[in-house]
N, C-alpha and C positions, 0 to 999 in steps of 0.2 A: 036656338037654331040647330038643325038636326044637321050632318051631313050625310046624304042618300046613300053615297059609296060605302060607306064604314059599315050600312045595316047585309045582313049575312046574307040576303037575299038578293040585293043590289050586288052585293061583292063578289057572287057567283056568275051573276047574269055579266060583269063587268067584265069578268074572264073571259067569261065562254067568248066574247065580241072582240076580247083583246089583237091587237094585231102583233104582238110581241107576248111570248109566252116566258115566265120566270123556267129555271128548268126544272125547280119541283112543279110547277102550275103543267109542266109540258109530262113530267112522271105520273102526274095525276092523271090528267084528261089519258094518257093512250095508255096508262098500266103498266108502265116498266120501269125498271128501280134505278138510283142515278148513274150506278156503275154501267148497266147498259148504255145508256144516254149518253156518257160520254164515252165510252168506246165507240158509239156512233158515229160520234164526232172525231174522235180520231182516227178511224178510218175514210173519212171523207163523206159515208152515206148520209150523213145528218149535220146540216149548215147551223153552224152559231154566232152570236156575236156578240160582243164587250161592249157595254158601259158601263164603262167604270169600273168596280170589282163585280159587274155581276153579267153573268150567265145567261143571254136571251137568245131566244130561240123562235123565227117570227113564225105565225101559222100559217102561210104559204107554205114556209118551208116544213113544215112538221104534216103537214097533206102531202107535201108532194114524197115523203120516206116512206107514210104512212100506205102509200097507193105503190110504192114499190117494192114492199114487204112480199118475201115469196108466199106463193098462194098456198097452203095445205093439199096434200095429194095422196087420199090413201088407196087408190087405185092398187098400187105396186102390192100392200101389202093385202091386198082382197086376191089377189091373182098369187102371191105367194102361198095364203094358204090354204085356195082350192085346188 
């Protein structure tokens, strides 16, 4: 008997759908290292939560930090150096 989850393929698709993110699963998917992620969290921008000894982070919440990320603006520096 195989089980689906364990095969690497199944285990990624299972992520992506998770509705609780592990915090490496949550470093992975948006690209930032754990020491940001939890300075996230300790300044309030990025909600987490415990069970047990572990670290999760639900995908609501990891969209809703991810959508208030400041936007990129190089306006300023094109008008600086014309």
């Amino acid at each position: 008997m195989v089980c689906y989850a364990t095969t690497t393929t199944n285990r990624k698709r299972f992520k992506m759908n998770a509705t609780a993110l592990t915090l490496k699963d949550f470093c992975d998917a948006y690209r930032v290292c754990r020491e940001t992620a939890y300075q996230q969290i300790r300044t309030g921008r990025l909600r987490a939560v415990k069970l047990g000894r572990k670290t999760l982070i639900l995908r609501a919440d990891a969209e809703v930090w991810a959508a208030a990320l400041p936007e990129l603006r190089t306006a300023g520096r094109e008008q600086a150096s014309a």
